[in-house]
VEXDREN-2710 file (C-alpha; in Angstrom, 1 decimal):
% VEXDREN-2710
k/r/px/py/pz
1/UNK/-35.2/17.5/114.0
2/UNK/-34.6/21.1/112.8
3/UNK/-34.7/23.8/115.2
4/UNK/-38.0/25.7/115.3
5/UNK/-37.3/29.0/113.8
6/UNK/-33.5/28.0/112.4
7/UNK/-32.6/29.5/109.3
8/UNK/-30.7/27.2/106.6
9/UNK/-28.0/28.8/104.0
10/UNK/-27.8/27.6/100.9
11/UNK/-23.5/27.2/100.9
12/UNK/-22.1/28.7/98.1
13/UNK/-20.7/26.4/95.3
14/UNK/-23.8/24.1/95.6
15/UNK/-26.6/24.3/92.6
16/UNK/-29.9/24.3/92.3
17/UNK/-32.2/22.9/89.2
18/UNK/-35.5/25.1/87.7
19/UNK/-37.3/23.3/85.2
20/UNK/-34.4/21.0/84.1
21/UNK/-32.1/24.1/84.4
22/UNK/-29.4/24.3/86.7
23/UNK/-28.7/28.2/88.1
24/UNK/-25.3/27.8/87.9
25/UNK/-26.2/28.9/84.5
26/UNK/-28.1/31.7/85.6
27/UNK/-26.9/35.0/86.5
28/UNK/-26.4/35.7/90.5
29/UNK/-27.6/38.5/92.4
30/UNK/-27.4/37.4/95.7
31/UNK/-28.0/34.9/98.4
32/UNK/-31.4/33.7/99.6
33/UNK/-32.5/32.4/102.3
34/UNK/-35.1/29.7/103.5
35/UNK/-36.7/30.0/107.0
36/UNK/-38.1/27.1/108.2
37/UNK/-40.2/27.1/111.3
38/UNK/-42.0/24.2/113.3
39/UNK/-44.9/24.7/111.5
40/UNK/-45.0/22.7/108.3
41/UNK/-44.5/26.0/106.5
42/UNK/-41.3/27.9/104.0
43/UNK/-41.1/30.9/103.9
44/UNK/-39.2/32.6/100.8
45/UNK/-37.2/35.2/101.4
46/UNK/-37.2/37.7/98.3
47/UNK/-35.0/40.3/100.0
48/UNK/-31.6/38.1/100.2
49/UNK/-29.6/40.2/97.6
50/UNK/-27.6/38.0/94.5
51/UNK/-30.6/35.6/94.0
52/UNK/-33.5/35.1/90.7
53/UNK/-36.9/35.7/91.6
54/UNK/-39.1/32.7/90.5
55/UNK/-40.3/34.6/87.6
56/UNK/-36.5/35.9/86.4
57/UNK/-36.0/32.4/86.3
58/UNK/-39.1/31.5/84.8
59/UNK/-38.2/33.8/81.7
60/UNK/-34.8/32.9/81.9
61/UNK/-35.6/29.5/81.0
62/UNK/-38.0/30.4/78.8
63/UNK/-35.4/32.7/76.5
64/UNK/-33.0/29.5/77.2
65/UNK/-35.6/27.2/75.7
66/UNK/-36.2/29.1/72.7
67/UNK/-32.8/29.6/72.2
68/UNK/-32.9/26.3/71.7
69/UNK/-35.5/26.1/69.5
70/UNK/-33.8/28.5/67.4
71/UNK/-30.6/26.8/67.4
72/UNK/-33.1/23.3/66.2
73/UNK/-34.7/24.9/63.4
74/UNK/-31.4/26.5/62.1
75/UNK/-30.1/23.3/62.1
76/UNK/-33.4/21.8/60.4
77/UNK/-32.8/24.2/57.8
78/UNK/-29.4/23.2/57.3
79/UNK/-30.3/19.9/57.0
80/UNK/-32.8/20.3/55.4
81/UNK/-30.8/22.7/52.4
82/UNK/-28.3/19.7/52.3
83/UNK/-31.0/17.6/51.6
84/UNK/-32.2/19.9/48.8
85/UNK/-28.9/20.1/47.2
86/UNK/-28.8/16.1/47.6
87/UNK/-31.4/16.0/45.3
88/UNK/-30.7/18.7/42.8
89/UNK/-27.5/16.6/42.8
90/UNK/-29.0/13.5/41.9
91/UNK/-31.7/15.4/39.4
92/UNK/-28.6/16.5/37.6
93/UNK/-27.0/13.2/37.6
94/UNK/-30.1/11.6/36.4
95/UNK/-31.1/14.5/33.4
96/UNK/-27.0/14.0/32.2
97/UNK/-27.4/9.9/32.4
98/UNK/-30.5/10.5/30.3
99/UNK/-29.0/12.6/28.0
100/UNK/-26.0/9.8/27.3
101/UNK/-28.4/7.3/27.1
102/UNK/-30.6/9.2/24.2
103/UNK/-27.2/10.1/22.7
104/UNK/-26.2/6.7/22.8
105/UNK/-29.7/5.7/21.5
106/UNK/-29.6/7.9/18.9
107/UNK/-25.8/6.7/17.4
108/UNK/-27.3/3.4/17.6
109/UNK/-30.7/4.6/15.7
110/UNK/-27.7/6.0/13.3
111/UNK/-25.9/3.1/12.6
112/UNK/-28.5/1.0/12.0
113/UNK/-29.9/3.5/9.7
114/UNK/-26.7/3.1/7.9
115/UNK/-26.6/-0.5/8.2
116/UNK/-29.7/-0.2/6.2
117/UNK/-28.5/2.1/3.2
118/UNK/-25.5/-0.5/2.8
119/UNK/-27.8/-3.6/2.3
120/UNK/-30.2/-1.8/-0.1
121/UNK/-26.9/-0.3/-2.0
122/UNK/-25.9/-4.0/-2.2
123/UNK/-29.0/-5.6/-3.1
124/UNK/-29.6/-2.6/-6.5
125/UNK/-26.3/-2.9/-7.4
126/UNK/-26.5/-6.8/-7.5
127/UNK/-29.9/-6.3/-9.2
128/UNK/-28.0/-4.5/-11.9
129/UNK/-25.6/-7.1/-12.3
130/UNK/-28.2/-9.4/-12.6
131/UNK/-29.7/-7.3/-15.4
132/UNK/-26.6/-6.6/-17.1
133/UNK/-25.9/-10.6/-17.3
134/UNK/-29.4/-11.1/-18.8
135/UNK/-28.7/-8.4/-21.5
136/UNK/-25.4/-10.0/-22.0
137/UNK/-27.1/-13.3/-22.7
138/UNK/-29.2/-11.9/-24.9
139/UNK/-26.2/-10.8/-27.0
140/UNK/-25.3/-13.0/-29.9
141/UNK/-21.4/-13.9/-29.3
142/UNK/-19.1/-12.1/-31.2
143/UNK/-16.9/-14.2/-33.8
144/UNK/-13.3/-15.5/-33.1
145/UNK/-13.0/-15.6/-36.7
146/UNK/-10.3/-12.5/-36.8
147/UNK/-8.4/-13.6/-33.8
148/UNK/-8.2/-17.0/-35.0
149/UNK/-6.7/-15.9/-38.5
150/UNK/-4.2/-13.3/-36.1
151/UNK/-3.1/-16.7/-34.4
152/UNK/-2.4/-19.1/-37.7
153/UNK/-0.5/-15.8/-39.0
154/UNK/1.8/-15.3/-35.8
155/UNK/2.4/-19.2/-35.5
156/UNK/3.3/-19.4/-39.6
157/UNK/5.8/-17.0/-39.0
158/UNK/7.7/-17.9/-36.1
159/UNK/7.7/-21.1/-38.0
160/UNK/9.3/-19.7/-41.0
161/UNK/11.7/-17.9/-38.5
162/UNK/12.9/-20.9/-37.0
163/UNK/13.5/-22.6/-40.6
164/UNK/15.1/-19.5/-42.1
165/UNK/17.5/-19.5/-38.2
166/UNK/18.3/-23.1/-38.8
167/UNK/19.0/-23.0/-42.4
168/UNK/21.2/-19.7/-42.6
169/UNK/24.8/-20.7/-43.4
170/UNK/28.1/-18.1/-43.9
171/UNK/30.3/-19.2/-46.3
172/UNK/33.7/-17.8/-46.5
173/UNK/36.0/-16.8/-49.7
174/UNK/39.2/-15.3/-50.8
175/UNK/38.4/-10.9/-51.7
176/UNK/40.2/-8.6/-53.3
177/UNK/42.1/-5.9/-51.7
178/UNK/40.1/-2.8/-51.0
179/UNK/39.3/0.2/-48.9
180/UNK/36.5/-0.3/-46.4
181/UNK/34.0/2.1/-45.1
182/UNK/32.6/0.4/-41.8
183/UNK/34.3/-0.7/-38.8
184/UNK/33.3/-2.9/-35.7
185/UNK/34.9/-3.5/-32.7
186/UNK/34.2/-6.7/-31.2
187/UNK/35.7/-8.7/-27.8
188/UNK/36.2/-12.8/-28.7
189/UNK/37.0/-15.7/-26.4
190/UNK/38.9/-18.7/-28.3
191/UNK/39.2/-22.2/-26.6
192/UNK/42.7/-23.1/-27.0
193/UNK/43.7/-26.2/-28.7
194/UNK/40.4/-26.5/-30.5
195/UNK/39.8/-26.5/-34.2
196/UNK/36.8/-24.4/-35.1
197/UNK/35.0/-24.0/-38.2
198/UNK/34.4/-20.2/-39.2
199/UNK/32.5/-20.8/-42.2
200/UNK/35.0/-23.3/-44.0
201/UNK/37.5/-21.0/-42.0
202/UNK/39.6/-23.5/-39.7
203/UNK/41.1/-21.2/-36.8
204/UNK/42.8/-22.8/-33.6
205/UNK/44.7/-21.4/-31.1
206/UNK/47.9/-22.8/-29.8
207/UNK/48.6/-23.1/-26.5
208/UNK/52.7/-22.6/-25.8
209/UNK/54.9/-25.9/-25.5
210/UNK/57.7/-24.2/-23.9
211/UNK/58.4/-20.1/-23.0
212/UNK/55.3/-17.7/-23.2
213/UNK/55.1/-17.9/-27.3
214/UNK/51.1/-18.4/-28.4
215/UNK/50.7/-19.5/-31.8
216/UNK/47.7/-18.9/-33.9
217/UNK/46.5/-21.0/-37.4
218/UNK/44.0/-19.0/-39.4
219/UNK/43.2/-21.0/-42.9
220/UNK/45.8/-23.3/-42.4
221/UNK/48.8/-20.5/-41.7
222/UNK/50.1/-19.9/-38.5
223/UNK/51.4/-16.6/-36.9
224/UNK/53.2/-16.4/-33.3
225/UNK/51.4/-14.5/-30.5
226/UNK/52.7/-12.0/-28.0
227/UNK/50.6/-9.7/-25.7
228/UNK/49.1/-6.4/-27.8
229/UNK/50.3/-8.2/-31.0
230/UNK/48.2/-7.5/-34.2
231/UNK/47.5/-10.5/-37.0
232/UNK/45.9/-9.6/-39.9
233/UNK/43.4/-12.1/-41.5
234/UNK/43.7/-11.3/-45.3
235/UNK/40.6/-9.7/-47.2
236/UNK/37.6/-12.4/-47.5
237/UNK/34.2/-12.0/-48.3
238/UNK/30.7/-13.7/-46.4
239/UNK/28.1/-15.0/-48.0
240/UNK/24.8/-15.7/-45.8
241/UNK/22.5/-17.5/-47.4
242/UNK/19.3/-18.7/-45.6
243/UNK/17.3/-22.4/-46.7
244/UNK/20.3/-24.5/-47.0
245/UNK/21.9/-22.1/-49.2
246/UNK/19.2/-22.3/-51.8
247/UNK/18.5/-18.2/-51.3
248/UNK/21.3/-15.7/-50.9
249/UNK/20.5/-12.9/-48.4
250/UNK/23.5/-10.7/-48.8
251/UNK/27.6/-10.7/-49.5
252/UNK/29.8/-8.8/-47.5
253/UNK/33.7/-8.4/-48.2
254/UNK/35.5/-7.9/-45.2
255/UNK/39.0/-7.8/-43.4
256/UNK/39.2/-9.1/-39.6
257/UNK/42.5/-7.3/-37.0
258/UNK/43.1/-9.5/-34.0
259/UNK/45.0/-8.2/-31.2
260/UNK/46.1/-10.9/-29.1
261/UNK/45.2/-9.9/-25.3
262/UNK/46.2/-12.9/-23.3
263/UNK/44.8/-16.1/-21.8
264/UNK/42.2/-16.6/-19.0
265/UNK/41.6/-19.2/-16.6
266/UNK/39.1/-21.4/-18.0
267/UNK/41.8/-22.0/-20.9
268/UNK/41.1/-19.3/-23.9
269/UNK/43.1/-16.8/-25.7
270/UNK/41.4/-13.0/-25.4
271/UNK/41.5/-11.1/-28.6
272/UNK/39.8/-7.4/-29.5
273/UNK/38.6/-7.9/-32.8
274/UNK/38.4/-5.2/-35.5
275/UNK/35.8/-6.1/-38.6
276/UNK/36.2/-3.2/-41.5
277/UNK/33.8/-4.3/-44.3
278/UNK/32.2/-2.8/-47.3
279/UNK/28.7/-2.5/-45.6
280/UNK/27.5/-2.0/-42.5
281/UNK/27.1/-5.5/-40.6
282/UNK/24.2/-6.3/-38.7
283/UNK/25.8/-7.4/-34.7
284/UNK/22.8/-10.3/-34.4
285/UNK/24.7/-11.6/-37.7
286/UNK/28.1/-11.5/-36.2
287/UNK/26.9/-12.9/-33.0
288/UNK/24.8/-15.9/-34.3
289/UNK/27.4/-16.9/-36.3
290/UNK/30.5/-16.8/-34.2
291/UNK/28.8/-18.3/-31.4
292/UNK/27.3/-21.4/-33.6
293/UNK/31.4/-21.6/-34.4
294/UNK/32.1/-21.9/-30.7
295/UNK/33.5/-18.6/-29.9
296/UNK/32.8/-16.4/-27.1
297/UNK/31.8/-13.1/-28.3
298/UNK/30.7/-9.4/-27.0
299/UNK/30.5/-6.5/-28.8
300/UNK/32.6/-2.9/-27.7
END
């Protein structure tokens, strides 16, 4: 039971609430105070210094609540700006991914177009072909005849090479002494202890019995051998003939200086071989025919 005519403080540090608003939040003024009698009646007391009037509080929640309303809307707007830019984000992604797909479109449009050229390039230039072949049929052949004729030649004269080759022959004879105008130099390998036929010329080299003394029989006479020794093989004159020696091709009169050089390994005596003849002497001569003797031969 309250006291008829008791007054109740509101102690300070407690809070009160105003349309969801507690005043904590609102500025102070004062105290108020409540008078409560024993009568079912409150009685407000506006005069207590520190406290809102109902209407200060009224408009205090009022400029609260559209503070936050304020505060809402400028956060709508943000969202809503972010949103915004979203999109223009995704507009831009979209016009970029279109623009790679028609560049992509077109390369392909490109290619193919390309593709194209190269199959109708193929299919003229095989129609030309084509047409060249037919005129080429229509062609009468050319004749063989001359090539023919070109061929029997070539063949008859190898032929007659090859006879003239086999049949050439050198047959040798005593000269006379005289001055010659032509000299050849010449390297020859002979196998020792061998009898070899220069032409009716027998030559052999002698291999030393006892000592380092080299003998050497040209046309039946022999000569000793030392190293850097010169032998003489008297004046003689060559006769080549070709066909079995039914045609004479030419006579040369010649005179041959061997200088003895020494023997190799595979059994031969070295000699540097000077030719002076009356005539200049063809080398393929020289060559054939000391090498169809069985000498070794190079020319210097």
């Amino acid at each position: 039971m309250y006291e008829p005519n008791s007054i109740l403080n509101i102690p300070e540090g407690k809070t009160r609430t105003y349309f969801g608003i507690s005043d904590e939040n609102l500025p102070r003024r004062g105290k108020k105070s409540i008078i409560i009698s024993s009568h079912p009646r409150i009685f407000i007391m506006t005069d207590v210094p520190g406290e809102l009037t109902d209407e200060e509080i009224l408009l205090r929640a009022e400029e609260i609540r559209k503070s936050q309303e304020a505060k809402k809307a400028e956060e709508l707007k943000k969202a809503e700006e972010i949103r915004l830019a979203e999109e223009a984000k995704k507009a831009e992604e979209l016009r970029k991914a279109e623009e790679i797909r028609k560049a992509e479109e077109a390369k392909k449009a490109e290619e193919l177009r390309k593709a194209e050229e190269l199959v109708q390039a193929e299919k003229e230039r095989k129609a030309r072909e084509a047409k060249s072949h037919e005129g080429e049929e229509k062609k009468p052949k050319k004749s063989h005849k001359g090539l023919k004729i070109f061929g029997i030649v070539l063949l008859l004269l190898i032929i007659f090479a090859g006879v003239v080759l086999i049949s050439a022959d050198v047959s040798i004879s005593g000269g006379t002494d005289k001055s010659y105008g032509y000299d050849t130099n010449y390297n020859v390998w002979i196998p020792l202890d061998k009898e070899l036929n220069i032409g009716g010329y027998k030559v052999i080299a002698l291999s030393p019995s006892s000592g380092n003394v080299m003998m050497i029989s040209l046309g039946g006479v022999t000569y000793p051998l030392q190293v850097n020794s010169v032998t003489y093989v008297p004046d003689q004159i060559a006769t080549l003939t070709i066909f079995w020696g039914k045609v004479t091709v030419m006579k040369i009169q010649y005179e041959v200086a061997l200088t003895y050089l020494g023997n190799t390994n595979n059994n031969e005596a070295a000699f540097r071989m000077l030719i002076s003849s009356d005539r200049q002497l063809p080398e393929f001569i020289i060559s054939l025919f000391l090498s169809s003797s069985g000498v070794k031969v190079q020319s210097v």
